[in-house]
SEMAR-107972 format. One record per residue (C-alpha): residue number from 1; x negated, y negated, z negated. Coordinates in steps of 0.1 Angstrom, whole numbers. Each point is the difference from the previous one (the first is absolute). Layout:
BEGIN
> NUM; X; Y; Z
...
This chain:
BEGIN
> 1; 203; 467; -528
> 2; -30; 14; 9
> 3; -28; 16; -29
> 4; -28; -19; -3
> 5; -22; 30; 15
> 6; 17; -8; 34
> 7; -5; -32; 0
> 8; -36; 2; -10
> 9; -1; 23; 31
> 10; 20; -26; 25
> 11; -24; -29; -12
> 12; -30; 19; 5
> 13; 16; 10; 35
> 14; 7; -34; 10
> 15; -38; -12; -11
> 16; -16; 28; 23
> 17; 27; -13; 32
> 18; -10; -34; -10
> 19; -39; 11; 6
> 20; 9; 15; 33
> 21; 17; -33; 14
> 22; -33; -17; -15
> 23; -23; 22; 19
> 24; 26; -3; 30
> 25; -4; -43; -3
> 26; -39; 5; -2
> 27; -3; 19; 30
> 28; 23; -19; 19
> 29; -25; -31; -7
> 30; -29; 18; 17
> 31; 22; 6; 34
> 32; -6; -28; 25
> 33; 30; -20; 11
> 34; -17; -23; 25
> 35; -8; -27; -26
> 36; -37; -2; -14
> 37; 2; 9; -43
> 38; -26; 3; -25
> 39; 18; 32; -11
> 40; -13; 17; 30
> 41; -39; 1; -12
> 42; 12; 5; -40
> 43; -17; 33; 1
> 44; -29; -10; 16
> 45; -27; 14; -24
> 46; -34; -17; 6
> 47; -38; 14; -11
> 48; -6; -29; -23
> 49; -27; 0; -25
> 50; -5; 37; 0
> 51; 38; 7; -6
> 52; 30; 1; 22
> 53; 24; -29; -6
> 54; 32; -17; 12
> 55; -5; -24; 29
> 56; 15; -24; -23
> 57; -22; 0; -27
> 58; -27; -13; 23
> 59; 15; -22; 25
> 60; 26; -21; 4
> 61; 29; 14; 20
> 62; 26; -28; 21
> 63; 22; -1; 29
> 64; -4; -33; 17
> 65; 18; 10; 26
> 66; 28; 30; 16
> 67; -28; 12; 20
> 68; -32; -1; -27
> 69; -11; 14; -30
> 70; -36; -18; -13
> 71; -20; 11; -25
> 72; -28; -22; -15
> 73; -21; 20; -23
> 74; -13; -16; -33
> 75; -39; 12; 6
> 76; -9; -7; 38
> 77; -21; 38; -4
> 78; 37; 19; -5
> 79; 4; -14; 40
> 80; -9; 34; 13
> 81; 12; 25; -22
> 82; 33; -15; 5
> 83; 5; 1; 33
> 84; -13; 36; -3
> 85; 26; 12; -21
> 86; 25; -19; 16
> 87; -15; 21; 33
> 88; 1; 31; -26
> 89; 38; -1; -9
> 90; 10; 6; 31
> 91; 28; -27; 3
> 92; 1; -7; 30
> 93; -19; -34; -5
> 94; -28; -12; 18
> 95; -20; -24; -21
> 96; -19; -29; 12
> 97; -26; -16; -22
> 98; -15; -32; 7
> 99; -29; -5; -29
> 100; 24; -16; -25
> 101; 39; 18; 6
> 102; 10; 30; 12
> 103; 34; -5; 23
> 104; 19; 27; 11
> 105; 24; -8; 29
> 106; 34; 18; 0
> 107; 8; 7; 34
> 108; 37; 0; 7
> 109; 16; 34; -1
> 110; 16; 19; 33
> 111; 33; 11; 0
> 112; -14; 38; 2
> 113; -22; -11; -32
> 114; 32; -13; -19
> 115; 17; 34; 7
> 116; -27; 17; -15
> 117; 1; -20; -30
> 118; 35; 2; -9
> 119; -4; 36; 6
> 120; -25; 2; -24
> 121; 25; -21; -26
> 122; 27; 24; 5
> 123; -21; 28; -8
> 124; -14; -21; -33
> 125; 36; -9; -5
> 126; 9; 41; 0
> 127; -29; 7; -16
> 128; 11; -28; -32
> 129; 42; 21; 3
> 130; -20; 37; -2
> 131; -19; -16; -31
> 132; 35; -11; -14
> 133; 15; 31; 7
> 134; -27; 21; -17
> 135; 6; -23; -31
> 136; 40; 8; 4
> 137; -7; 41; -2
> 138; -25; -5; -28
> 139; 24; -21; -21
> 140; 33; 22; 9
> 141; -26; 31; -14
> 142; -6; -18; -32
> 143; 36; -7; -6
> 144; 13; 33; 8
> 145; -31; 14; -25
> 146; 8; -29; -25
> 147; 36; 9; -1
> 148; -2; 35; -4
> 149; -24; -6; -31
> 150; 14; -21; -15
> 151; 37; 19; 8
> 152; 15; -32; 13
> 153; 31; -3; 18
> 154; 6; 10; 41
> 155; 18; -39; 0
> 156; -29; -15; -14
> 157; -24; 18; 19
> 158; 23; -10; 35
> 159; 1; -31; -11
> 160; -38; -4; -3
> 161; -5; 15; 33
> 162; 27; -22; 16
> 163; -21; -32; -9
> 164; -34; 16; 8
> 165; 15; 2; 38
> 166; 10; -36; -2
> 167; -32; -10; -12
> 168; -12; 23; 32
> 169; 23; -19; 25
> 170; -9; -34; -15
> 171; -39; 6; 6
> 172; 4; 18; 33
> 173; 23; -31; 10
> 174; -32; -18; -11
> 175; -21; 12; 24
> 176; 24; -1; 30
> 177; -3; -39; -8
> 178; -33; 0; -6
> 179; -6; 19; 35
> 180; 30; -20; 21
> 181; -22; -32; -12
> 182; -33; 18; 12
> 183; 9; 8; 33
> 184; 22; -33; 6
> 185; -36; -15; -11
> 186; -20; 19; 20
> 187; 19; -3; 35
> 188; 2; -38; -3
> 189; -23; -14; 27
């Protein structure tokens, strides 16, 4: 039995690991994987009305299609400033506007492009453990400081620490899913 202290500690723990994988699943949705996806223009911010906004918030966003993302703009006058920040966010995306849509074709990636994105999921993927890790030292620092406050026992404290690395391992085996998945995705032709 663990005091209540430590387990205040191991939640918190798990909620900031539980952030990282989080980040880790919202990045992943911004890296290609040969399939057209609304997700990649989600932050797309356009100069609408004298403020930036979301793409979203003045277009409609859709898929039709594995190789096409359109975007139909609720005021015909946001046409332009559209396809500028699209143009702006440097995606990678060349947008074609026709007086009423904007369509972006997705051309299919190489194999040398695929290698550079899983590449870049691996290092999103370290970069999501590292976060992990960092939240493992901090919480294994606030244990040892909690239990030499509050003069607890060298059992309870082990025991606290021995859950805190299986709360590590069960995250970090998170992400090596959550990376296998990536690349399998992203090397499919």
């Amino acid at each position: 039995m663990i005091d209540d202290t430590l387990k205040s500690i191991l939640a918190e723990t798990r909620q900031q690991m539980h952030k990282a994988l989080e980040h880790l699943a919202h990045e992943f949705n911004h890296i290609r994987a040969g399939r057209a996806s609304t997700s990649m223009v989600d932050d797309v911010r356009v100069d609408a009305y004298g403020q930036q906004m979301p793409l979203n918030q003045v277009a409609s966003v859709s898929a039709p299609q594995s190789d096409l993302i359109v975007i139909q703009p609720w005021d015909k006058g946001m046409l332009a400033p559209i396809e500028r920040a699209i143009q702006a966010a440097n995606l990678g995306l060349n947008p074609t506007n026709d007086g009423t849509l904007i369509r972006i074709a997705i051309p299919p990636l190489t194999e040398e492009r695929r290698k550079e994105l899983a590449k870049a999921a691996r290092a999103q993927g370290e970069e999501a453990k590292i976060s992990i890790r960092n939240a493992r030292r901090s919480a294994k620092d606030d244990i040892k400081k909690a239990a030499d406050a509050e003069s607890l026992s060298e059992d309870m404290r082990y025991e606290s620490e021995d859950r805190l690395q299986n709360i590590t391992d069960e995250y970090v085996g998170k992400v090596d899913e959550m990376l296998d998945k990536k690349e399998t995705d992203i090397m499919a032709v």
